[in-house]
KEKOLKE-617120 format. One record per residue (C-alpha): residue in three letters; x, y, z. Coordinates in nm, 3 decimals. Layout:
ALA/X/Y/Z .
...
END
This chain:
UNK/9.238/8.992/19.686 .
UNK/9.259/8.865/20.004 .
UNK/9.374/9.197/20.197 .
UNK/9.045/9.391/20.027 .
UNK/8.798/9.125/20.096 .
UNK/8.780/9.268/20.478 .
UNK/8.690/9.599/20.339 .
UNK/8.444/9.490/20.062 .
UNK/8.267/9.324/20.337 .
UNK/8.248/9.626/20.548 .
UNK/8.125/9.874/20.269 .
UNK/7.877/9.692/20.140 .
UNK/7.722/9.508/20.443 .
UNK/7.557/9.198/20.331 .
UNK/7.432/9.284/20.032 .
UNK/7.752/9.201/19.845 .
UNK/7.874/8.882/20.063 .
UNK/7.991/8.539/19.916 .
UNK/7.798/8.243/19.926 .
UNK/8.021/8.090/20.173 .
UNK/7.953/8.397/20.442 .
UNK/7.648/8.340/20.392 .
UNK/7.649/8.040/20.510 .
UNK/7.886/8.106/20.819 .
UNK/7.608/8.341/20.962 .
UNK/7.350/8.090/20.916 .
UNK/7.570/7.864/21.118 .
UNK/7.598/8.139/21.382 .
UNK/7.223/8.115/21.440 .
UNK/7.201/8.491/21.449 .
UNK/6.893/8.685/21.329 .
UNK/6.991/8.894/20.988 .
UNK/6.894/9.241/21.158 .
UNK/7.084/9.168/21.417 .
UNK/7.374/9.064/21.228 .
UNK/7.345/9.368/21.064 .
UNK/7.367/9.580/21.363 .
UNK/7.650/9.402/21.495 .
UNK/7.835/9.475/21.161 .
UNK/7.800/9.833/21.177 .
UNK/7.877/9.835/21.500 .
UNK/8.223/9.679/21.418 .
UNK/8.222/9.952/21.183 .
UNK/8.197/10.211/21.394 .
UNK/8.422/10.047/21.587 .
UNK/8.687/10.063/21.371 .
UNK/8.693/10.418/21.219 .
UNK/8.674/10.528/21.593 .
UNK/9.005/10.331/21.625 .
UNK/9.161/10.569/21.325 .
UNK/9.313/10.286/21.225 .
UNK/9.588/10.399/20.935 .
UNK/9.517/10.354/20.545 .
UNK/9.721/10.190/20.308 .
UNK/10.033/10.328/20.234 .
UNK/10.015/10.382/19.860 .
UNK/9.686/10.528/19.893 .
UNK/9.748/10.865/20.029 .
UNK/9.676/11.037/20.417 .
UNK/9.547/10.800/20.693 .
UNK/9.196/11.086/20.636 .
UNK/9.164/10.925/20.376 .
UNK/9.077/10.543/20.441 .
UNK/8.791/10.502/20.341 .
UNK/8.816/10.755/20.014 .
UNK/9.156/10.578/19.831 .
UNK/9.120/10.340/19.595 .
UNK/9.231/9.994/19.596 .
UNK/9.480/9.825/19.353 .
UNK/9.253/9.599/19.200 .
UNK/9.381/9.357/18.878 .
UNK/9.169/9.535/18.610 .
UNK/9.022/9.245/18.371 .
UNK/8.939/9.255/18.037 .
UNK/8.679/9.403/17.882 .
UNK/8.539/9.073/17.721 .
UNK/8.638/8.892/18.093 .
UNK/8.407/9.168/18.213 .
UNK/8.131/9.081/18.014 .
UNK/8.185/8.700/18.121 .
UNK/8.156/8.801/18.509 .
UNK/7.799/8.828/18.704 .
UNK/7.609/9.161/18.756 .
UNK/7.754/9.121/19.164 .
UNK/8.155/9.113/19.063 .
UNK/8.147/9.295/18.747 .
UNK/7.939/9.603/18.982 .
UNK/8.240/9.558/19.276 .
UNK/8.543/9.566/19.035 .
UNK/8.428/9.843/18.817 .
UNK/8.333/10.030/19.200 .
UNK/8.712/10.009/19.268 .
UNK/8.831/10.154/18.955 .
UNK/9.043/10.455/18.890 .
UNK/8.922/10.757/18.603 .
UNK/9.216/10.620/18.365 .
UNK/9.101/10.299/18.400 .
UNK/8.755/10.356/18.333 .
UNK/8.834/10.593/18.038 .
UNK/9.021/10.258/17.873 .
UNK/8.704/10.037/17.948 .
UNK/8.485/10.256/17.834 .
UNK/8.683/10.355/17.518 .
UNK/8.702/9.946/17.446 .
UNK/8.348/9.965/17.528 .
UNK/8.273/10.221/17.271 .
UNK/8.507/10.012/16.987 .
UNK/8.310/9.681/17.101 .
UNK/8.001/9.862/17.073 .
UNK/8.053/9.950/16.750 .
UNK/8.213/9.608/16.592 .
UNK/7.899/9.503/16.739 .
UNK/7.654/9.725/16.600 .
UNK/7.843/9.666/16.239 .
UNK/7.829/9.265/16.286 .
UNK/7.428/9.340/16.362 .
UNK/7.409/9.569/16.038 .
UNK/7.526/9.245/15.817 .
UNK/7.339/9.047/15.992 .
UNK/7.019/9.238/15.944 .
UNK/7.153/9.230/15.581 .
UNK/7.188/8.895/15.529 .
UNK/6.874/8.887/15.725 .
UNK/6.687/9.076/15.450 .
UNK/6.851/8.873/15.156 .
UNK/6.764/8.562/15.310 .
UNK/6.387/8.707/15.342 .
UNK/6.406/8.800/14.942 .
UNK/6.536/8.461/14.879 .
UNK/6.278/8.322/15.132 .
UNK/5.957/8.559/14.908 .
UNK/6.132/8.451/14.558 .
UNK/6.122/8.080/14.655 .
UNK/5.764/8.105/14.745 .
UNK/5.678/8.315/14.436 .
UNK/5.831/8.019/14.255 .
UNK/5.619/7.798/14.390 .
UNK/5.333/7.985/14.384 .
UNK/5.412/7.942/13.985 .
UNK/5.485/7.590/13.960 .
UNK/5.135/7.529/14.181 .
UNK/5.020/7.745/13.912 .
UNK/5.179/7.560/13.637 .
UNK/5.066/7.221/13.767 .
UNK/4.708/7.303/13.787 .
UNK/4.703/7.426/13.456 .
UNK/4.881/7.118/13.368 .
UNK/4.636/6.903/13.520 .
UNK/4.367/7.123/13.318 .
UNK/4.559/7.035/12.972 .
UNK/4.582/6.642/13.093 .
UNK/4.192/6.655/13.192 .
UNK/4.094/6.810/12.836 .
UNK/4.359/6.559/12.637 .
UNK/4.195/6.245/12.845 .
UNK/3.873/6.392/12.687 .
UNK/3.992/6.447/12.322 .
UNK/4.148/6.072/12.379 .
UNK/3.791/5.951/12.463 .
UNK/3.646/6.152/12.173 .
UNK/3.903/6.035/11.934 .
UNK/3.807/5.671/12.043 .
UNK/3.439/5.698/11.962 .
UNK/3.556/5.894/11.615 .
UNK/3.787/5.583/11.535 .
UNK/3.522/5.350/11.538 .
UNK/3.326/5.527/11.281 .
UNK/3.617/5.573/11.077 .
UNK/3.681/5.219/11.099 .
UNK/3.297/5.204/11.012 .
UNK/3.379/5.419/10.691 .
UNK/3.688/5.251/10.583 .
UNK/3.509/4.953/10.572 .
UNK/3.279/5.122/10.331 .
UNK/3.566/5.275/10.117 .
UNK/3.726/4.979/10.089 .
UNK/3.437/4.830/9.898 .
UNK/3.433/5.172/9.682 .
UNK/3.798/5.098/9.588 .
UNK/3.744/4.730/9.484 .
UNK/3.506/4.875/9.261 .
UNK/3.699/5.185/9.130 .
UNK/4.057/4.933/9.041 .
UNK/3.760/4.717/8.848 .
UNK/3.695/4.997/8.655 .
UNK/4.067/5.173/8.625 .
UNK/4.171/4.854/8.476 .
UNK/3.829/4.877/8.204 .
UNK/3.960/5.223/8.155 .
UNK/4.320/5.194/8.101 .
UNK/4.267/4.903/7.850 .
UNK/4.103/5.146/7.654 .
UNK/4.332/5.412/7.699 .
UNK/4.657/5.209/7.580 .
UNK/4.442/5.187/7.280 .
UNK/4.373/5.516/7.237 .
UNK/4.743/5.609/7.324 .
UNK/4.879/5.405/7.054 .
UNK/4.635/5.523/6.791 .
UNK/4.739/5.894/6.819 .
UNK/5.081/5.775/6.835 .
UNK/5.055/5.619/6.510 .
UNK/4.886/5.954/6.335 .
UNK/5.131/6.193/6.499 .
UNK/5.409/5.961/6.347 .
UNK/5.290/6.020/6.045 .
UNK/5.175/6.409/6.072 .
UNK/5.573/6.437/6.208 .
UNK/5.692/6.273/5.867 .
UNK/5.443/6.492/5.650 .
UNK/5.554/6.785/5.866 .
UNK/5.913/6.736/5.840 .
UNK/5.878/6.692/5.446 .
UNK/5.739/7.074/5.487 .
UNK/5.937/7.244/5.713 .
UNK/6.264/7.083/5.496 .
UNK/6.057/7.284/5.223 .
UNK/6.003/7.585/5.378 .
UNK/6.337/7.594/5.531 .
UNK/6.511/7.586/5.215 .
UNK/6.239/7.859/5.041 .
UNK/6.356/8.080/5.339 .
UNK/6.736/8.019/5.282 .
UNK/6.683/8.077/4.914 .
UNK/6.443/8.391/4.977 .
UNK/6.766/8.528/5.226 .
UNK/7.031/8.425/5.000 .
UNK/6.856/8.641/4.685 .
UNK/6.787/8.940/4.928 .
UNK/7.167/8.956/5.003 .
UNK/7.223/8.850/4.680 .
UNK/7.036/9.190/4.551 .
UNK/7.224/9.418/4.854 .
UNK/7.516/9.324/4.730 .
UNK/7.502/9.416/4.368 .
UNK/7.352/9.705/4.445 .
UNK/7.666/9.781/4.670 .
UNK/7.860/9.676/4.390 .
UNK/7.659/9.897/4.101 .
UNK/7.705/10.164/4.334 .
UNK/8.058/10.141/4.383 .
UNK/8.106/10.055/3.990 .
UNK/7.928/10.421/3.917 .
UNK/8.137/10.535/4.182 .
UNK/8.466/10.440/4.050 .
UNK/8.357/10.495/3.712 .
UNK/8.279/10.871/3.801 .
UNK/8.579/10.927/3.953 .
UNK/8.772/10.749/3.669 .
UNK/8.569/10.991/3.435 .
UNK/8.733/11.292/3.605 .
UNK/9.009/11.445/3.411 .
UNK/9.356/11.453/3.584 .
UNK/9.373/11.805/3.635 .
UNK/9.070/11.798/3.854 .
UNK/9.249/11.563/4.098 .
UNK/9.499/11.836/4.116 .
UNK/9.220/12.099/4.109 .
UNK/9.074/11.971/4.400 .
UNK/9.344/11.882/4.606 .
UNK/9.433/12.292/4.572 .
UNK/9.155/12.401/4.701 .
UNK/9.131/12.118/4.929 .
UNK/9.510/12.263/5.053 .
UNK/9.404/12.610/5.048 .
UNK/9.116/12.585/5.249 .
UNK/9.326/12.360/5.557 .
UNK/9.627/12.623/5.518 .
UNK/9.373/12.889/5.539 .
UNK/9.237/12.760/5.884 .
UNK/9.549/12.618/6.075 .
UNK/9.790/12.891/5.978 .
UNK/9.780/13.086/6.263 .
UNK/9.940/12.791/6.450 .
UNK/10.192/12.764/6.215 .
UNK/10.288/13.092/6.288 .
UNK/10.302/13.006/6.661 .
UNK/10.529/12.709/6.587 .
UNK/10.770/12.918/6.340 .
UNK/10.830/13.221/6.586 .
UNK/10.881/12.931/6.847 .
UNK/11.184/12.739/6.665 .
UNK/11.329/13.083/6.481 .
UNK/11.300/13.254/6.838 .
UNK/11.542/12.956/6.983 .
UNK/11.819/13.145/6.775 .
UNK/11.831/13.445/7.009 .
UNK/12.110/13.530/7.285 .
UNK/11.849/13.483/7.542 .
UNK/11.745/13.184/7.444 .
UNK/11.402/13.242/7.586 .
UNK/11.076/13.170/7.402 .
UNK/10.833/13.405/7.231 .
UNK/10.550/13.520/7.474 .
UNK/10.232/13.431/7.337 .
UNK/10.033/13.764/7.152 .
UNK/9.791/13.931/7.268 .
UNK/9.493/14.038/7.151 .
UNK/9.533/14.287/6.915 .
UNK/9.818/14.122/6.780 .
UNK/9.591/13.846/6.703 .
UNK/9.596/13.930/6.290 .
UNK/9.986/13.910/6.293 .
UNK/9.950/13.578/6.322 .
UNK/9.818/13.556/5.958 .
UNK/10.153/13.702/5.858 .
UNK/10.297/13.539/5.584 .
UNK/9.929/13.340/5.477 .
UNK/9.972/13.413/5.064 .
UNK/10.344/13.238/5.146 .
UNK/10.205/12.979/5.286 .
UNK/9.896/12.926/5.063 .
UNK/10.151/12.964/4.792 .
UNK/10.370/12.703/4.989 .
UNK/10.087/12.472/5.051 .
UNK/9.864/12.481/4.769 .
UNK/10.042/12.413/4.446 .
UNK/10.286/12.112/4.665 .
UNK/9.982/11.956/4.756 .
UNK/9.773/11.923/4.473 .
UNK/10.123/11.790/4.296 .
UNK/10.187/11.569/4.607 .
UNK/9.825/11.436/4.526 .
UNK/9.788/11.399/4.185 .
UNK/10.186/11.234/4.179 .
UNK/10.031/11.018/4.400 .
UNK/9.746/10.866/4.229 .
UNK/9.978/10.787/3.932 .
UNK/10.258/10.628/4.042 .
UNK/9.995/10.458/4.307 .
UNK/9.849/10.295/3.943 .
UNK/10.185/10.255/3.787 .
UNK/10.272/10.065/4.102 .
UNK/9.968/9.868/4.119 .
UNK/10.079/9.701/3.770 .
UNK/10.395/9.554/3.910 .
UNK/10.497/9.288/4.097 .
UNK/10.512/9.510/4.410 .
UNK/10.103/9.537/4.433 .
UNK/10.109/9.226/4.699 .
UNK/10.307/9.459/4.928 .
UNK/10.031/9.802/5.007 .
UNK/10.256/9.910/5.228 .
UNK/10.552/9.943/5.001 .
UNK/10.348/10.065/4.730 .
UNK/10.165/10.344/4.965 .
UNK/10.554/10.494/5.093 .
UNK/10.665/10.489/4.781 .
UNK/10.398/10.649/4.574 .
UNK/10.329/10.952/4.885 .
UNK/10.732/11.000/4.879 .
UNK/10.743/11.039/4.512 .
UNK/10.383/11.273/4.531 .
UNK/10.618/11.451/4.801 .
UNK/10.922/11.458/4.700 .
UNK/10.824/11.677/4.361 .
UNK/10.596/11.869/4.567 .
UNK/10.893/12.000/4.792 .
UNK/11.036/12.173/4.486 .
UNK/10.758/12.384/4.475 .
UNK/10.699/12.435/4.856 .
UNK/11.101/12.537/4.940 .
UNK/11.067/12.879/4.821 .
UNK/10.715/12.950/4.911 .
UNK/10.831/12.855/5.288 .
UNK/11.086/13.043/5.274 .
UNK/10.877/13.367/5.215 .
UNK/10.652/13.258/5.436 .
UNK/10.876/13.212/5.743 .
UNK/11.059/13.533/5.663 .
UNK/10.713/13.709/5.637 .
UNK/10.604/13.539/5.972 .
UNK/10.919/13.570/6.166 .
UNK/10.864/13.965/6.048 .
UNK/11.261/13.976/5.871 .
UNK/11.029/14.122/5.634 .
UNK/10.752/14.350/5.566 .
UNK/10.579/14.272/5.267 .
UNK/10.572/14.000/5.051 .
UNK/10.782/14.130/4.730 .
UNK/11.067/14.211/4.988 .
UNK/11.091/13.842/5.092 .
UNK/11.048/13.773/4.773 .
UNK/11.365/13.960/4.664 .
UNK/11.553/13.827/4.987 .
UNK/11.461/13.436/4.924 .
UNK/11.554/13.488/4.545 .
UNK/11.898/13.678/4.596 .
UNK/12.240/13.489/4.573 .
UNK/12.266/13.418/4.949 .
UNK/11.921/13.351/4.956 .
UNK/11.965/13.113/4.701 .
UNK/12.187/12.907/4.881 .
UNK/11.983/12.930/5.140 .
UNK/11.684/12.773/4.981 .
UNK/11.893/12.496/4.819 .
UNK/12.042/12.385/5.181 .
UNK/11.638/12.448/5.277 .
UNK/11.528/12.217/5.023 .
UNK/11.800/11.939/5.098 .
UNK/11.692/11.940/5.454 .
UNK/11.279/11.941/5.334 .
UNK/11.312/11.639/5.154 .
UNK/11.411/11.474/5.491 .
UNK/11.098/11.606/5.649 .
UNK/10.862/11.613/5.393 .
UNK/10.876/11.312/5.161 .
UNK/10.917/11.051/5.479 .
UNK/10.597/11.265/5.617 .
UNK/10.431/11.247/5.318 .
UNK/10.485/10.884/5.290 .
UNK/10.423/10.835/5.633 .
UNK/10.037/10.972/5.644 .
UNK/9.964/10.869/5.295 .
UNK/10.008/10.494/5.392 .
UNK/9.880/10.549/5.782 .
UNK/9.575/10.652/5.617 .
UNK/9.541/10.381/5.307 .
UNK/9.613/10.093/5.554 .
UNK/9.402/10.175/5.810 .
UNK/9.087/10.213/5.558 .
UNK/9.185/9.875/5.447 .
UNK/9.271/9.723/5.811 .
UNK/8.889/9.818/5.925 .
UNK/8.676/9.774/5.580 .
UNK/8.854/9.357/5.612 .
UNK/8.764/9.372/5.990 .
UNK/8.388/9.508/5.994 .
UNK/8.367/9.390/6.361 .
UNK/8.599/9.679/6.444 .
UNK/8.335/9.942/6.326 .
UNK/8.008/9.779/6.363 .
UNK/7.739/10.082/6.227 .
UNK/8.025/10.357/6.077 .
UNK/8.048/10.465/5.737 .
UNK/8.434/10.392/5.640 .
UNK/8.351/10.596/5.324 .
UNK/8.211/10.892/5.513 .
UNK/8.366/11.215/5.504 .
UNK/8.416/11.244/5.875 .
UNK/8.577/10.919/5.879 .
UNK/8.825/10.965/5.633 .
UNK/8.888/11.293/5.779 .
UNK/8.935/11.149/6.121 .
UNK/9.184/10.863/5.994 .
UNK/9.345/11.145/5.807 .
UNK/9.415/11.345/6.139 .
UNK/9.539/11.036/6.322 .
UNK/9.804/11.011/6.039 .
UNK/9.883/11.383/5.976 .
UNK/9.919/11.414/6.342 .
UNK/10.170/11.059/6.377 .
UNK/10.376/11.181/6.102 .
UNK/10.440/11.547/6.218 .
UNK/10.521/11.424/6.529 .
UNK/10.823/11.154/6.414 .
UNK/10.980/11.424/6.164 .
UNK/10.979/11.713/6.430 .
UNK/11.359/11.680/6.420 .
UNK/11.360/11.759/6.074 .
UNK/11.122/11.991/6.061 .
UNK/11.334/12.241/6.336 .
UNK/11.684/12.169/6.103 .
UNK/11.456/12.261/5.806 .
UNK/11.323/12.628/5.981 .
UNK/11.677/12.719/6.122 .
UNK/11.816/12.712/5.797 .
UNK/11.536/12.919/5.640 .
UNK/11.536/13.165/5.914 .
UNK/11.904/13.168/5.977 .
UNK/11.943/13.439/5.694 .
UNK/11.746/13.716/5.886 .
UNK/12.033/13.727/6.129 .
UNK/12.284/13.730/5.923 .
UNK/12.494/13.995/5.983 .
UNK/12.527/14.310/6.252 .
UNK/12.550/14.156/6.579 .
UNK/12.712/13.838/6.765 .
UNK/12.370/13.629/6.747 .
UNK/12.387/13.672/6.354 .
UNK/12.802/13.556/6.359 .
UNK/12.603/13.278/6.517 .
UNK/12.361/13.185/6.348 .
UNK/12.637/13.204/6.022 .
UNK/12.751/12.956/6.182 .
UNK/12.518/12.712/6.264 .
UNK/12.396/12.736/5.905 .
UNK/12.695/12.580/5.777 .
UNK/12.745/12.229/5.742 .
UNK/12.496/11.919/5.566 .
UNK/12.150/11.838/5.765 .
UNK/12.344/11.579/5.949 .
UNK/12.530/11.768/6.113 .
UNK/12.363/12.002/6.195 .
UNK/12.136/11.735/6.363 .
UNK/12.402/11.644/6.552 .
UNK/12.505/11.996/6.655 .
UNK/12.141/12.056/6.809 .
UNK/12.143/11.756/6.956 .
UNK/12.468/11.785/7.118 .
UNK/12.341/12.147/7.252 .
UNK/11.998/12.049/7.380 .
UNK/11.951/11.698/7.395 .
UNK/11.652/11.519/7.240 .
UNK/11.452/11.875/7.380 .
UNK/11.631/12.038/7.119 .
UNK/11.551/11.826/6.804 .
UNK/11.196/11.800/6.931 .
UNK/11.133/12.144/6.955 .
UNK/10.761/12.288/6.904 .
UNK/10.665/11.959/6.857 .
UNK/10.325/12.032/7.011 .
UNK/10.298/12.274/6.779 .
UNK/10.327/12.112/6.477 .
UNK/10.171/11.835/6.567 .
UNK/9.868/12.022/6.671 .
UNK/9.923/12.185/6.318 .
UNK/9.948/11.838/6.068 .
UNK/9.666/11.659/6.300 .
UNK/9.381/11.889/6.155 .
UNK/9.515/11.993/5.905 .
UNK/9.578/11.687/5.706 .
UNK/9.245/11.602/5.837 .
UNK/9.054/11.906/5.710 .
UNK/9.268/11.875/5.360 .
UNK/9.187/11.535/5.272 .
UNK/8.794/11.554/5.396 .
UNK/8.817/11.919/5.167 .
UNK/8.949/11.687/4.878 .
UNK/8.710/11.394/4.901 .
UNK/8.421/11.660/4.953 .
UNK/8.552/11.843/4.621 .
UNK/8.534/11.536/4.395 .
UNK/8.184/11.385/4.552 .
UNK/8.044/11.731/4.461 .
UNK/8.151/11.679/4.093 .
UNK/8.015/11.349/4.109 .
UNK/7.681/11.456/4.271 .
UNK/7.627/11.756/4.015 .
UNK/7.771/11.518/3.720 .
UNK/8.006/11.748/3.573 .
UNK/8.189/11.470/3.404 .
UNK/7.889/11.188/3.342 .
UNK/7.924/10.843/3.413 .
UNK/7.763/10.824/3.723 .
END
């Protein structure tokens, strides 16, 4: 300002003076020293005066000490300023002042020093990019010398290919001439060959037809050669099976019924033990608990061969008759009209076979359910119960309710069996490589039908053993009144009665059982009756075989 320039002037001497005083002293004509001099002596001059200091700045001792008021620039107007003002203004500045500078100097500083650290940055990147250009050029150099190598050795191959094409112009020349002569011959040669062609063609013509005549010959001596060896299988089948029937028709009747005895006797044997199981099953159904039998243990094991001559009694004499009835009214049958229907003739001639077989087997089961459900304890005991007047009764109402068990199941596997023989011995396809005339055959067709037809007459089978069974609780307690009662009344209803009480559970109770019975058992019987009457044929006890 204009009121400090007085006092810039004197502090400083010349040193710090504008241009323009400057140039007033040189207009003065005075020397510089003694222009000096005469400042200081004004100078002196004027602190001798004590001339006052500026109000705001404190005592008048202090003149020369206080500080100015001096428009503080910026720091970037600072940096625009000469050495010369930016020294005077920061001279005249107060600690606050100079801690705000110096704080915008430290922020500057260090926006500065960051700009410089990207800058060196971008510095180095543009120094990779710089080395990476000139590595790429150092390759393409590369890659166009050895380009110019590979154009230098191709003009050379191009040269030595020229001097090659004129000798293999040279030498086409010459094969050309080779090739006139080789057609000129080709043609000499094929002429010949047509010739030749057409002669063979004319003896292979006729070694076909002479060859033909032969093979038409031999052919027809294969065919015939085939035709006799099937010819000679076939009645030896047929011899075979003439000896075969013609053995068995040889056997008297009784050994039909012979062998169907022991046939029975040796099945019953076997499977009665689960018989046994299935009785005490359906008899134990009777009881207040209504709970089932546990199963025995193992030395009760042999009680379940209680009641065996019963059954073996039951089994054996019913099946030889439910055999040997069979095989004759099967013949009778086989004379009528009805032989175009097997099936009809097959259910009726096993329901006859069963139904006089049942006379028989009605008593003997009823000893041997007695014996097995233990009502009993020997044989002439159950015996004397089956046989006495109530027992009586209860074997007639027994039998009644057998015949609708037995002579549908007899009818039932009889014709299962028969059918199925003939459904697969008219199919061969069906068992490609099996004996249908093997014993294990027939006894595994026989199983499949035993086990079929115990299963659809379980319902009559459980009517059949409550009525047996129903007199060993017939009297001293409530479950015997019951049982009384239950007894009465014609299989029908009492079919209905055990349905009504137990559903379709009820009327197929121990099914399992008895199925599990019939299946191998019926197998077993008929594979012990076919083995029976083979063995008579085999040891020909009857000739004709």
């Amino acid at each position: 300002s204009e009121l400090t320039a007085p006092f810039r002037v004197w502090r400083f001497g010349t040193s710090h003076r504008q241009p323009h005083d400057r140039g007033n002293a040189a207009m003065a004509g005075l020397p510089r020293p003694l222009f000096n001099i005469m400042c200081c002596g004004v100078v002196a001059t004027l602190l001798a005066l004590g001339a006052p200091a500026w109000a705001s700045f404190g005592s008048s001792g202090g003149a020369v000490l206080s500080t100015p008021p001096v428009q503080v620039p910026t720091l970037e107007q600072l940096e625009q300023l000469g050495q010369d003002q930016r020294s005077r203004i920061l001279s005249n500045l107060g600690l606050q002042k100079v801690d705000e500078l110096r704080k915008d100097l430290r922020n500057s500083k260090a926006e500065t020093e960051k700009k410089v650290n990207q800058m060196a940055k971008q510095r180095e990147a543009v120094r990779g990019i710089i080395e990476m250009k000139k590595k790429q050029e150092s390759e393409v150099q590369e890659k166009i010398k050895a380009l110019e190598s590979e154009l230098a050795a191709l003009e050379k191959q191009r040269e030595d290919l020229k001097l090659n094409e004129d000798a293999l112009e040279r030498q086409a020349e010459t094969l050309k001439g080779n090739l006139s002569k080789m057609d000129l011959k080709q043609g000499e040669l094929g002429s010949g060959l047509q010739a030749a062609k057409d002669l063979f063609k004319k003896l292979l013509t006729k070694e076909a037809e002479e060859g033909s005549e032969q093979l038409a010959n031999m052919d027809a001596e294969t065919s015939l050669a085939k035709e006799q060896e099937e010819q000679s299988k076939l009645e030896e089948v047929l011899e075979q099976r003439r000896k075969l029937l013609g053995a068995l028709e040889a056997q008297p009747e009784w050994f039909a019924y012979l062998a169907a005895f022991g046939a029975s006797v040796g099945a019953t044997f076997i499977m009665h033990p689960i018989d046994t199981l299935k009785t005490r099953l359906v008899g134990a159904n009777k009881n207040e608990h209504g709970e089932s039998p546990p199963m025995p243990s193992l030395a009760e094991l042999p009680s379940l061969y209680d009641g065996l001559v019963g059954n073996l009694a039951k089994e054996g004499p019913s099946s030889a008759l439910y055999l040997g009835v069979y095989e004759t009214v099967k013949v009778q049958l086989e004379a009528t009209p009805l032989a175009s229907n097997l099936l009809a003739v097959y259910l009726l001639a096993g329901g006859a076979g069963e139904l006089v077989g049942s006379v028989v087997r009605a008593p003997a089961e009823a000893v041997k359910s007695r014996l097995q459900m233990g009502s009993d304890s020997s044989v002439a005991e159950s015996i004397q119960q089956v046989f006495s007047d109530q027992g009586r009764a209860t074997i007639v109402r027994a039998w009644s309710a057998s015949c609708f068990r037995d002579v549908p199941a007899g009818a039932i596997q009889i014709a299962i069996f028969e059918l199925a023989k003939v459904y697969i011995v008219s199919r061969p396809s069906i068992a490609v490589g099996i004996d249908v005339n093997s014993l294990l055959f027939e006894a595994l067709l026989g199983a499949s039908a035993g086990g079929i037809a115990a299963f659809l007459t379980t319902p009559a089978d459980v009517i059949t053993t409550q009525i047996i069974t129903s007199t060993s609780h017939g009297s001293g307690s409530s479950t015997g009144q019951a049982t009384e009662d239950k007894a009465d009344g014609n299989f029908l209803e009492r079919l209905i009665q055990n349905y009504e009480q137990g559903g379709l559970e009820a009327l197929f109770l121990g099914w399992k059982e008895r199925t599990a019975y019939w299946t191998p058992a019926i197998g077993l019987f008929l594979s012990f009756y076919c083995t029976v009457r083979q063995a008579a044929i085999a040891q020909d006890l009857f000739g004709n075989y």
